[in-house]
mmJSON file of the N, C-alpha and C atoms, coordinates in Angstrom:
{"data_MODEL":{"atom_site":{
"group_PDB":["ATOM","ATOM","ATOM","ATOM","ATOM","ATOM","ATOM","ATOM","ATOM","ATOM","ATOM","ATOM","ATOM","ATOM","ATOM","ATOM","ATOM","ATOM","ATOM","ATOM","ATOM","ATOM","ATOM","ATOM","ATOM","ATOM","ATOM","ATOM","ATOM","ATOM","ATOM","ATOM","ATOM","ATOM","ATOM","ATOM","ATOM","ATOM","ATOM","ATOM","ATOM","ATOM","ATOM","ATOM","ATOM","ATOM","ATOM","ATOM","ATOM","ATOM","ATOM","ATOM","ATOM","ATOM","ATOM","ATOM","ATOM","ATOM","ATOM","ATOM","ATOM","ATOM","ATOM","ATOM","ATOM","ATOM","ATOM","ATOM","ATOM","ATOM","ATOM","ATOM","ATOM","ATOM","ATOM","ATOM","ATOM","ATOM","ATOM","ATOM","ATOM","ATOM","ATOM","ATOM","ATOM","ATOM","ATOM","ATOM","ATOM","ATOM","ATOM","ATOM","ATOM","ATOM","ATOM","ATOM","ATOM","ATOM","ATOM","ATOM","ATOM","ATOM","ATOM","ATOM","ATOM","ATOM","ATOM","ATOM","ATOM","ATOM","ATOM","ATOM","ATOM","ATOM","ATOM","ATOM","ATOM","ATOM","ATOM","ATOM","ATOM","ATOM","ATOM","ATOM","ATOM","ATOM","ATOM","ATOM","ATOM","ATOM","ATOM","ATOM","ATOM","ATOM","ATOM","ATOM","ATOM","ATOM","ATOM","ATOM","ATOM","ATOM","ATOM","ATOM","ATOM","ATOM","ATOM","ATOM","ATOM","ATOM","ATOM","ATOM","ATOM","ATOM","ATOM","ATOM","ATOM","ATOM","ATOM","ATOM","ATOM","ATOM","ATOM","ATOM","ATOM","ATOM","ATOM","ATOM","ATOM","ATOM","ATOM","ATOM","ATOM","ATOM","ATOM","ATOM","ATOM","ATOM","ATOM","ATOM","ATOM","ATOM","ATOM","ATOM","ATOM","ATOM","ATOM","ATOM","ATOM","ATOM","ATOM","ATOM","ATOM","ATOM","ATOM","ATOM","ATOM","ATOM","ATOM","ATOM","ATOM","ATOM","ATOM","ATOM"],
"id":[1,2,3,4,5,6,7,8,9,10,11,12,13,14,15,16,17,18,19,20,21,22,23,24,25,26,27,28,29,30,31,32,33,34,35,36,37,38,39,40,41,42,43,44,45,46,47,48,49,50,51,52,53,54,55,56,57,58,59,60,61,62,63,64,65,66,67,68,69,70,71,72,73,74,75,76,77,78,79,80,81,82,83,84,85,86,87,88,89,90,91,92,93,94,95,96,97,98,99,100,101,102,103,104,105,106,107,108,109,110,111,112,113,114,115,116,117,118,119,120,121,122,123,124,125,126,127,128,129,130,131,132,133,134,135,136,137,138,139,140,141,142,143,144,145,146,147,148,149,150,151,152,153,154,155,156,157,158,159,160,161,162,163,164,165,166,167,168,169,170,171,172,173,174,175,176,177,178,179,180,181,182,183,184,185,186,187,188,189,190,191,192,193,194,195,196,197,198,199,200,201,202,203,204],
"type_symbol":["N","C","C","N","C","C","N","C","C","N","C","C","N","C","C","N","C","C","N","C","C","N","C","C","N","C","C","N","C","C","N","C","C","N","C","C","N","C","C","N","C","C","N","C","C","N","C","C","N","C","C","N","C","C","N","C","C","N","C","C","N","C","C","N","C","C","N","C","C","N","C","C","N","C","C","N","C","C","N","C","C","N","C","C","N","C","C","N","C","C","N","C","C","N","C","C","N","C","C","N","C","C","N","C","C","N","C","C","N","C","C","N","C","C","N","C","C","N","C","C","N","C","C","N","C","C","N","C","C","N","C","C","N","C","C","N","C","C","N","C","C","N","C","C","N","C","C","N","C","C","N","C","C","N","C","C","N","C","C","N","C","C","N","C","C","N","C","C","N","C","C","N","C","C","N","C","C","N","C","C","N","C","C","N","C","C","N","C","C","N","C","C","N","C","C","N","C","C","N","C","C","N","C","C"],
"label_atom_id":["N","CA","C","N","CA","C","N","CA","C","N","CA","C","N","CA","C","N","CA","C","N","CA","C","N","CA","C","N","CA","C","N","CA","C","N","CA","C","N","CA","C","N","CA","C","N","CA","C","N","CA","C","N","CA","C","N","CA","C","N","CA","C","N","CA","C","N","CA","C","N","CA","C","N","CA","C","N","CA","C","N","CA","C","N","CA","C","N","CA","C","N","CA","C","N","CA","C","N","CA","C","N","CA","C","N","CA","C","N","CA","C","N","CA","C","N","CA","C","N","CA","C","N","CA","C","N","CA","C","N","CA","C","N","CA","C","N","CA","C","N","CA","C","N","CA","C","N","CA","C","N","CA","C","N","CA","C","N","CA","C","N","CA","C","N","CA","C","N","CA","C","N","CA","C","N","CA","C","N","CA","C","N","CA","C","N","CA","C","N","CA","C","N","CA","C","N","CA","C","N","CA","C","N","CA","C","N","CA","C","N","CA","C","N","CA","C","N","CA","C","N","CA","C","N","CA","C","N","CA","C","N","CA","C","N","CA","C"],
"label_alt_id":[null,null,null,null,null,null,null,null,null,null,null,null,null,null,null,null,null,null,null,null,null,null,null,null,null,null,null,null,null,null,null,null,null,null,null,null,null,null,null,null,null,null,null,null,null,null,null,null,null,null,null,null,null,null,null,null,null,null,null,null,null,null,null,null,null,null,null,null,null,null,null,null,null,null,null,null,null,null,null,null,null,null,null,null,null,null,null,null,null,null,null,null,null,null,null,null,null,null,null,null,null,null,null,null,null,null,null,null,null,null,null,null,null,null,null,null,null,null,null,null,null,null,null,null,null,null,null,null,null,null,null,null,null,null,null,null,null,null,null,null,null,null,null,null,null,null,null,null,null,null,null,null,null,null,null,null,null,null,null,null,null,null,null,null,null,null,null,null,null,null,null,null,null,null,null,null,null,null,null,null,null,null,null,null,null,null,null,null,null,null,null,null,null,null,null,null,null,null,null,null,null,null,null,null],
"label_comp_id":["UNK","UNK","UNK","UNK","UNK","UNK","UNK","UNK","UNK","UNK","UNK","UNK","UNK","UNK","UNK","UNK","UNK","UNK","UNK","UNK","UNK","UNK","UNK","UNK","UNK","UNK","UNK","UNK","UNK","UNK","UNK","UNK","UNK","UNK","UNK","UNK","UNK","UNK","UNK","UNK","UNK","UNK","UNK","UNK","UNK","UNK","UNK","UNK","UNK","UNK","UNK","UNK","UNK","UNK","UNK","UNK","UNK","UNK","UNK","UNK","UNK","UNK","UNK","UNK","UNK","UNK","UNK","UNK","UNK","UNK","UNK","UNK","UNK","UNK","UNK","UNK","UNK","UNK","UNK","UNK","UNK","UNK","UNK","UNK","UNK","UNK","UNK","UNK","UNK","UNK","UNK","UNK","UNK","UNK","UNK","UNK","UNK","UNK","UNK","UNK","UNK","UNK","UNK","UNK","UNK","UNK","UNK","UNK","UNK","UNK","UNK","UNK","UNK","UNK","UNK","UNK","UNK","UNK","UNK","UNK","UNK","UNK","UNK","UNK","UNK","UNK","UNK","UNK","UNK","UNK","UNK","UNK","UNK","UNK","UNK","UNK","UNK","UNK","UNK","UNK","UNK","UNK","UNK","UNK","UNK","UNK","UNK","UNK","UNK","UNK","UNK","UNK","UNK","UNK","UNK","UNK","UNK","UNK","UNK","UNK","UNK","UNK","UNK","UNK","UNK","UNK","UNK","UNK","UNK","UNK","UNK","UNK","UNK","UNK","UNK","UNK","UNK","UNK","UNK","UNK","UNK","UNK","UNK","UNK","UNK","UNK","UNK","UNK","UNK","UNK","UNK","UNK","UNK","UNK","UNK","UNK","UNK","UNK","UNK","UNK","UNK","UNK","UNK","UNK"],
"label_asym_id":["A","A","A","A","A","A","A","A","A","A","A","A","A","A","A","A","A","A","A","A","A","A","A","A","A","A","A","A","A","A","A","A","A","A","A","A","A","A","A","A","A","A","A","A","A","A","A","A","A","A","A","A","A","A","A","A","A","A","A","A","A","A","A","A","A","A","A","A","A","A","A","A","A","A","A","A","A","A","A","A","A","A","A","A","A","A","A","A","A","A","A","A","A","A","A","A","A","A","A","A","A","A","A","A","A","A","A","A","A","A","A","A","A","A","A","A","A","A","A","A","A","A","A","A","A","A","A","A","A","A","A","A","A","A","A","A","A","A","A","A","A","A","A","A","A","A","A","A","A","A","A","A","A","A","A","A","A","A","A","A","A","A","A","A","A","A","A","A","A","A","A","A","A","A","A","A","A","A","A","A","A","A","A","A","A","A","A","A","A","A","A","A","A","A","A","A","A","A","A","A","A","A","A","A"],
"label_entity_id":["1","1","1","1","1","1","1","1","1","1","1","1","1","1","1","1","1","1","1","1","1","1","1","1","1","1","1","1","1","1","1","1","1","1","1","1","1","1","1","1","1","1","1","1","1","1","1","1","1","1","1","1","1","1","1","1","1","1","1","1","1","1","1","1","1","1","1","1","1","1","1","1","1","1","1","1","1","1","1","1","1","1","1","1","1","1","1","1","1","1","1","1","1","1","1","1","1","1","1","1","1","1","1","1","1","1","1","1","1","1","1","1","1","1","1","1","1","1","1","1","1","1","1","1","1","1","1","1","1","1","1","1","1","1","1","1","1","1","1","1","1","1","1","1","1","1","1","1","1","1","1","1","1","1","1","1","1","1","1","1","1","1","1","1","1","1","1","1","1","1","1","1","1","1","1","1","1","1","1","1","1","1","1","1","1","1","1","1","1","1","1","1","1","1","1","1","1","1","1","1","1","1","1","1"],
"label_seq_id":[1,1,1,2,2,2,3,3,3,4,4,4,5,5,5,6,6,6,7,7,7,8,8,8,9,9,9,10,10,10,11,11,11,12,12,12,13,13,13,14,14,14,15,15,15,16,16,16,17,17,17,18,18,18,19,19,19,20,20,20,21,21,21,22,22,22,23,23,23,24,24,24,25,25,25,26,26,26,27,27,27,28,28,28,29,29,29,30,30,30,31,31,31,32,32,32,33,33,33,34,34,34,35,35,35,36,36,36,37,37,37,38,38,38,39,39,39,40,40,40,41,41,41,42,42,42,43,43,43,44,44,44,45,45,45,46,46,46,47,47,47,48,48,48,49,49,49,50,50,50,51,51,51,52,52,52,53,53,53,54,54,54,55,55,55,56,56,56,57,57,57,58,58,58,59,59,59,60,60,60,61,61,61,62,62,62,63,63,63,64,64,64,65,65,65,66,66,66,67,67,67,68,68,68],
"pdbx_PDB_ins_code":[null,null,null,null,null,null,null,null,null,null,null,null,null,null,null,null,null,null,null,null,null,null,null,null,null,null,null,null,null,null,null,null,null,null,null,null,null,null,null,null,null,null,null,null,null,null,null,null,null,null,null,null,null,null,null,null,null,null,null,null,null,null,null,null,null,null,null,null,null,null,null,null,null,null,null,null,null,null,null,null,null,null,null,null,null,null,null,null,null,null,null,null,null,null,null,null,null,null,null,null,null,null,null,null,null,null,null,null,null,null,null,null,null,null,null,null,null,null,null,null,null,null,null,null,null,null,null,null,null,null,null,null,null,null,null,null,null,null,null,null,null,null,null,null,null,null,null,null,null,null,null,null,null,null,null,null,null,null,null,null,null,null,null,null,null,null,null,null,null,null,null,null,null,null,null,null,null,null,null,null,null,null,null,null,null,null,null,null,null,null,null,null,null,null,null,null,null,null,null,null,null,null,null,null],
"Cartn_x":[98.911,97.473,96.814,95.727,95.066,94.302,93.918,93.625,92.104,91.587,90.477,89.876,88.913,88.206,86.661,86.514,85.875,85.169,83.458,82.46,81.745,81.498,80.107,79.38,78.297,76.523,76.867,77.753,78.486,79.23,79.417,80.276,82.051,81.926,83.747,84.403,85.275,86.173,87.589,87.729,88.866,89.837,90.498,91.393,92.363,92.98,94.251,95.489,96.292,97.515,97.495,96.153,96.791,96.574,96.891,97.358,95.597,95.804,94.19,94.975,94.102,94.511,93.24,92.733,91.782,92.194,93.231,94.406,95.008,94.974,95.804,95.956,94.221,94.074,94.825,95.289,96.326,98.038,97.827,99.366,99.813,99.224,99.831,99.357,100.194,99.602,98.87,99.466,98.586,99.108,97.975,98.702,97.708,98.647,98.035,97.231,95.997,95.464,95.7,95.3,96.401,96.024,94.532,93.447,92.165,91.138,89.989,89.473,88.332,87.779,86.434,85.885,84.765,84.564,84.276,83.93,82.933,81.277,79.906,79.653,78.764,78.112,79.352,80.363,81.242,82.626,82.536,84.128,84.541,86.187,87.152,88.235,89.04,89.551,90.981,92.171,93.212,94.262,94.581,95.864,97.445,98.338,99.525,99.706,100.841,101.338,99.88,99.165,98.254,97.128,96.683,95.611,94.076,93.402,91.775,90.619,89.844,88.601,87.518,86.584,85.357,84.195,83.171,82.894,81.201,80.329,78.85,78.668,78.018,78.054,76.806,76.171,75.041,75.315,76.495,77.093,77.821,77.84,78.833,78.068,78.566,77.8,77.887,79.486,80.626,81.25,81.811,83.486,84.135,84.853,85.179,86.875,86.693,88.552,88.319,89.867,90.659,90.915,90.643,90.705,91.776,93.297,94.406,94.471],
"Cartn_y":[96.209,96.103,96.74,97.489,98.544,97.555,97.576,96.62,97.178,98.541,98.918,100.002,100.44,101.306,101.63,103.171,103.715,104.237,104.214,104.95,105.357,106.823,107.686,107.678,107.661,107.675,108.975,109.596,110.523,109.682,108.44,107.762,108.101,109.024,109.662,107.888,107.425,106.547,106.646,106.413,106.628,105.126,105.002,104.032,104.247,103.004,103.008,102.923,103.664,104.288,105.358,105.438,106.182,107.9,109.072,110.449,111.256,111.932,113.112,114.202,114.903,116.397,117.543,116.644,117.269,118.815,118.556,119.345,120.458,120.631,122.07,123.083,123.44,124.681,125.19,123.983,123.82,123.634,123.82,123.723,121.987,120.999,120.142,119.879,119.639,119.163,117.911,116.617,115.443,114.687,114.038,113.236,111.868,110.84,109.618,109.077,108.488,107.576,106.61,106.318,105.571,104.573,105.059,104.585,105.112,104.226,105.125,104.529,105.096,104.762,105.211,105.241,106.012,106.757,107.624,108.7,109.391,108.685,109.108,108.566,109.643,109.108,109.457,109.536,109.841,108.972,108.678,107.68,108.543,108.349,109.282,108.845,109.39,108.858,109.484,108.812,109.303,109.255,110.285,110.411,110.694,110.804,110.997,112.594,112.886,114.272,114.302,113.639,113.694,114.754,114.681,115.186,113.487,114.611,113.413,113.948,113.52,114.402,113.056,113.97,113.133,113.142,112.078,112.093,111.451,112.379,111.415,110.142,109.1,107.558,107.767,108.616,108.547,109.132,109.24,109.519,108.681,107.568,106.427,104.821,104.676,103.645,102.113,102.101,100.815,100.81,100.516,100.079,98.89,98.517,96.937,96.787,95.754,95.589,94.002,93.704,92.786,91.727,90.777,89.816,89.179,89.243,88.936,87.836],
"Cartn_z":[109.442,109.306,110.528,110.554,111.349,112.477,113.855,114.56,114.351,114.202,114.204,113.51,113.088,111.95,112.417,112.875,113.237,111.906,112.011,110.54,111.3,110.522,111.419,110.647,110.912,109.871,108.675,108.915,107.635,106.758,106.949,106.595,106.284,107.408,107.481,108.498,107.464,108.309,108.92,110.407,111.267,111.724,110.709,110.91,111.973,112.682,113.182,112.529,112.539,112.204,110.667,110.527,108.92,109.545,109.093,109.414,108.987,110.044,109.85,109.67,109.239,109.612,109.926,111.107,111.812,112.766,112.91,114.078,113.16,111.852,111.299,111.729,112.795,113.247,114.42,115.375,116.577,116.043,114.71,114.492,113.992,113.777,113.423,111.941,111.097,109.554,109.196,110.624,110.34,112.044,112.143,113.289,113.05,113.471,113.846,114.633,113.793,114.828,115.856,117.33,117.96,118.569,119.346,119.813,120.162,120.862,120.752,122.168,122.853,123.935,124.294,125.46,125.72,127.136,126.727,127.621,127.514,128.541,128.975,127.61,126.588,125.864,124.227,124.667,123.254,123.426,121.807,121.185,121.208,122.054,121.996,121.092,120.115,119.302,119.448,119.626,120.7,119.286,119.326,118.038,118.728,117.997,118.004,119.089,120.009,120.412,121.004,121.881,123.118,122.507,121.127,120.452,120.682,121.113,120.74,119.923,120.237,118.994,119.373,120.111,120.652,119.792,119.559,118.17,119.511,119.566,120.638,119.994,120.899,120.228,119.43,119.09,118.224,116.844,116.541,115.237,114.741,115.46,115.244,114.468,112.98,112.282,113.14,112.623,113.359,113.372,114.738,115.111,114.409,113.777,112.993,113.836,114.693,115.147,114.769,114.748,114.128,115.284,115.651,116.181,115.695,117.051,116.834,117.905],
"occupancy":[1.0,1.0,1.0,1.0,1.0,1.0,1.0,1.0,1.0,1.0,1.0,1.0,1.0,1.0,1.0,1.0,1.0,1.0,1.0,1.0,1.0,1.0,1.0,1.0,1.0,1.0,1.0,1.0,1.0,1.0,1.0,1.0,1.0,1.0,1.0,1.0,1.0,1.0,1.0,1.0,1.0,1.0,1.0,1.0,1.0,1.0,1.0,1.0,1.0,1.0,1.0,1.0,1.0,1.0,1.0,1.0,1.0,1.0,1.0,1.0,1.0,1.0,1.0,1.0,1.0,1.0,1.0,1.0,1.0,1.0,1.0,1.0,1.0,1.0,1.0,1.0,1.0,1.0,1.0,1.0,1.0,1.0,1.0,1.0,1.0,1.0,1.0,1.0,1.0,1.0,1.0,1.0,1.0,1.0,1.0,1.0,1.0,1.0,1.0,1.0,1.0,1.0,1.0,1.0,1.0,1.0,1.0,1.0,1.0,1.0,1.0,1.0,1.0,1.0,1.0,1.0,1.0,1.0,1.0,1.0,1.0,1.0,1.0,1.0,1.0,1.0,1.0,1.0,1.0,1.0,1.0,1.0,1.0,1.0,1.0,1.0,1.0,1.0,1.0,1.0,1.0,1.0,1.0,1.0,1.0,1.0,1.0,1.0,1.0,1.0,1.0,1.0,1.0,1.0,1.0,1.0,1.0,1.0,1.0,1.0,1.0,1.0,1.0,1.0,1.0,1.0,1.0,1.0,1.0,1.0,1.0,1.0,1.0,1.0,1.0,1.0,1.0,1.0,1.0,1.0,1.0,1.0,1.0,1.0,1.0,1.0,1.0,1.0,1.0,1.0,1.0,1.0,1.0,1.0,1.0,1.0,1.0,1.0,1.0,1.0,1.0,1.0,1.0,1.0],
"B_iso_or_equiv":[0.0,0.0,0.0,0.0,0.0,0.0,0.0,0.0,0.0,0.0,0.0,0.0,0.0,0.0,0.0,0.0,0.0,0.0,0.0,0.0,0.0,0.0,0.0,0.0,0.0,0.0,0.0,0.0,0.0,0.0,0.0,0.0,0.0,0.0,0.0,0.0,0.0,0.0,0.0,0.0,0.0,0.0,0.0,0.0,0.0,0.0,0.0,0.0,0.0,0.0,0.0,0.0,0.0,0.0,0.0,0.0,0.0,0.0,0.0,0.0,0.0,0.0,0.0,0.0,0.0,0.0,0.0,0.0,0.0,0.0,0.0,0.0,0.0,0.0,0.0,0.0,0.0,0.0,0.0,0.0,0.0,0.0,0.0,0.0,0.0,0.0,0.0,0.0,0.0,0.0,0.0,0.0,0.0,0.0,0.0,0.0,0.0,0.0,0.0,0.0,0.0,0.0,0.0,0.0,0.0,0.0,0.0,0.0,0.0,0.0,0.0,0.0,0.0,0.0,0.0,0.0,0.0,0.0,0.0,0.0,0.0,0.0,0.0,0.0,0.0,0.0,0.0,0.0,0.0,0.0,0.0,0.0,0.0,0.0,0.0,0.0,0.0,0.0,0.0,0.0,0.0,0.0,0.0,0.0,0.0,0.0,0.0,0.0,0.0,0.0,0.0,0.0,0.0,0.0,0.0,0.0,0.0,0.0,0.0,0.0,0.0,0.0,0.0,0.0,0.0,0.0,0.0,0.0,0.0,0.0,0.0,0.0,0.0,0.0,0.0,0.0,0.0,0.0,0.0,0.0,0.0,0.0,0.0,0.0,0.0,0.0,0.0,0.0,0.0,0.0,0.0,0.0,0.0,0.0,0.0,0.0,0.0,0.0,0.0,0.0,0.0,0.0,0.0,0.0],
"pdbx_formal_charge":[null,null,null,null,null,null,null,null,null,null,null,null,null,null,null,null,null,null,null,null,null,null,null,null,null,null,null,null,null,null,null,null,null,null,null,null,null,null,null,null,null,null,null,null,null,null,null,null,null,null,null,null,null,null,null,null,null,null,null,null,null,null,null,null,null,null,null,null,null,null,null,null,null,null,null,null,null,null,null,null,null,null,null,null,null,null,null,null,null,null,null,null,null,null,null,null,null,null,null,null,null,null,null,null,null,null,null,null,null,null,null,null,null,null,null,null,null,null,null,null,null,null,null,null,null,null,null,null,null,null,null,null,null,null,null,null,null,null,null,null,null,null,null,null,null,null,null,null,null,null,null,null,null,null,null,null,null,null,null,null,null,null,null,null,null,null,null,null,null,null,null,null,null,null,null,null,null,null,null,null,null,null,null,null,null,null,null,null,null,null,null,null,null,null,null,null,null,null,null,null,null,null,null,null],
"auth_seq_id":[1,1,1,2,2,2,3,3,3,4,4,4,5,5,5,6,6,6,7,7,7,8,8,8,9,9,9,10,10,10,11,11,11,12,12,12,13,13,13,14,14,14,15,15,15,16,16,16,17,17,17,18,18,18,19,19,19,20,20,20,21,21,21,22,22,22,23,23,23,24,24,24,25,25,25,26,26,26,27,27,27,28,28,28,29,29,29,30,30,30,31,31,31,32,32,32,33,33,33,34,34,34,35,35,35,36,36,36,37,37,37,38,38,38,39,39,39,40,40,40,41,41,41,42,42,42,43,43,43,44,44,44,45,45,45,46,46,46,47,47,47,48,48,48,49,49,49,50,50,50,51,51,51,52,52,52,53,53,53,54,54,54,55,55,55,56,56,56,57,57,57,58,58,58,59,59,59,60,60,60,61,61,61,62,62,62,63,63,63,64,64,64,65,65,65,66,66,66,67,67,67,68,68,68],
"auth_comp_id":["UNK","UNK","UNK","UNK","UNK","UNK","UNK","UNK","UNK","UNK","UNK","UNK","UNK","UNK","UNK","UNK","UNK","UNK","UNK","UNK","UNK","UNK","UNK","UNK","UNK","UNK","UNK","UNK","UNK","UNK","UNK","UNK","UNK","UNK","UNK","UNK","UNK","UNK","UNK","UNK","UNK","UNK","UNK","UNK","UNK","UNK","UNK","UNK","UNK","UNK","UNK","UNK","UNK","UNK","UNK","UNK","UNK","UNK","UNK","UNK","UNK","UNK","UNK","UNK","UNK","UNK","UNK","UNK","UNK","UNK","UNK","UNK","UNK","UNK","UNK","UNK","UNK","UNK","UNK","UNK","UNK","UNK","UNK","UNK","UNK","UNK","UNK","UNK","UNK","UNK","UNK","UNK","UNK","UNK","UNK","UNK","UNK","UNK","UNK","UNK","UNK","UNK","UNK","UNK","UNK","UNK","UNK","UNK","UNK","UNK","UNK","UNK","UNK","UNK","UNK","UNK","UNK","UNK","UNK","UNK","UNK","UNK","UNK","UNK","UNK","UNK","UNK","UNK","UNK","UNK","UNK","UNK","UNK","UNK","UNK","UNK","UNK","UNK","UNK","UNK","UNK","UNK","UNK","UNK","UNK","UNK","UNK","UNK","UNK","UNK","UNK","UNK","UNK","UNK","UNK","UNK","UNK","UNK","UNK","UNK","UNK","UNK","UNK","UNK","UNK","UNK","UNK","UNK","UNK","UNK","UNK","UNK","UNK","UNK","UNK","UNK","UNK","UNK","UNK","UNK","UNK","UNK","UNK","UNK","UNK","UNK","UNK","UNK","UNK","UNK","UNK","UNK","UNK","UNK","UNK","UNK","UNK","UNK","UNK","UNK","UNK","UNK","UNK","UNK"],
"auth_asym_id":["A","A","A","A","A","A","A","A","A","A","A","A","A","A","A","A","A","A","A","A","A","A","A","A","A","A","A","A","A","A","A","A","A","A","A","A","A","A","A","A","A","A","A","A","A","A","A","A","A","A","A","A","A","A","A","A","A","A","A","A","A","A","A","A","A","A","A","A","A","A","A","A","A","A","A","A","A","A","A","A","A","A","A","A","A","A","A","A","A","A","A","A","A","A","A","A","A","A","A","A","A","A","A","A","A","A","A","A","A","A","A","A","A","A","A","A","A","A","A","A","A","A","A","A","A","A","A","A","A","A","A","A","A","A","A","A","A","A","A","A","A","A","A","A","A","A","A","A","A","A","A","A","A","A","A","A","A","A","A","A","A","A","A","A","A","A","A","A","A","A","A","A","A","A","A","A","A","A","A","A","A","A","A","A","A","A","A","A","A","A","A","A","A","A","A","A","A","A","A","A","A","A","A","A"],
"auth_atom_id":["N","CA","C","N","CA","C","N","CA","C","N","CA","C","N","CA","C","N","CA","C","N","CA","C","N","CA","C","N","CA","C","N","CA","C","N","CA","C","N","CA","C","N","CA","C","N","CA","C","N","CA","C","N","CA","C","N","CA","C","N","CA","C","N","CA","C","N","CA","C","N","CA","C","N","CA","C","N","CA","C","N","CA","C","N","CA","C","N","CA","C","N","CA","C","N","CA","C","N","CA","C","N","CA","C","N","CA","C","N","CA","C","N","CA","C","N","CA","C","N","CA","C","N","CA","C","N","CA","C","N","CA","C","N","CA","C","N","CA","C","N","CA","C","N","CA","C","N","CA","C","N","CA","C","N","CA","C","N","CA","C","N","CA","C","N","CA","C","N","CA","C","N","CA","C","N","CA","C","N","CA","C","N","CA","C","N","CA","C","N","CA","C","N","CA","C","N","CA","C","N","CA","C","N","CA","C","N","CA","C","N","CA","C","N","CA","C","N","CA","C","N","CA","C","N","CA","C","N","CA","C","N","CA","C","N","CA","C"],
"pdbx_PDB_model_num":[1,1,1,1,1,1,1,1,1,1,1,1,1,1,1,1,1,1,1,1,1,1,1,1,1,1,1,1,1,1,1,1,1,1,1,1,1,1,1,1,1,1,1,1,1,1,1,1,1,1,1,1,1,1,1,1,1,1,1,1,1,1,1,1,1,1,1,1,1,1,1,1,1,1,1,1,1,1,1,1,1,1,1,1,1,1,1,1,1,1,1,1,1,1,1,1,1,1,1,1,1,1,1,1,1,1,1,1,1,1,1,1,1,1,1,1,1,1,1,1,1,1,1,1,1,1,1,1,1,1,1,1,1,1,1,1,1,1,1,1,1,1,1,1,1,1,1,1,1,1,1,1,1,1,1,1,1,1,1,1,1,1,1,1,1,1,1,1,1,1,1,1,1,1,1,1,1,1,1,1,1,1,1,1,1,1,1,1,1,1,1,1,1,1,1,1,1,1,1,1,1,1,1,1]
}}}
């Protein structure tokens, strides 16, 4: 079960652990979500093989994590 789930006002959703394939153009076919963070005014969203993809916090609906 995913600890957390990222939605942008596009309503594109970024789960933890399921595969993107934001990265094709660098050579990977899919990589995993792993974690996410912040850096200045942007969610950094940290995937598999040290790939990220910074997304500004003003594109961002809600974060939803799982209280373990």
């Amino acid at each position: 079960m995913p600890d957390f789930q990222i939605v942008t006002t596009d309503n594109q959703a970024h789960t933890e652990g399921h595969a993107y394939s934001h990265f094709k153009d660098l050579g990977y076919d899919s990589a995993r979500l792993q974690a996410y963070g912040y850096e200045g005014d942007y969610v950094v969203l940290c995937f598999e093989h040290g790939l990220q993809l910074s997304i500004p916090e003003h594109r961002i609906q809600h974060i939803a994590t799982s209280a373990v």
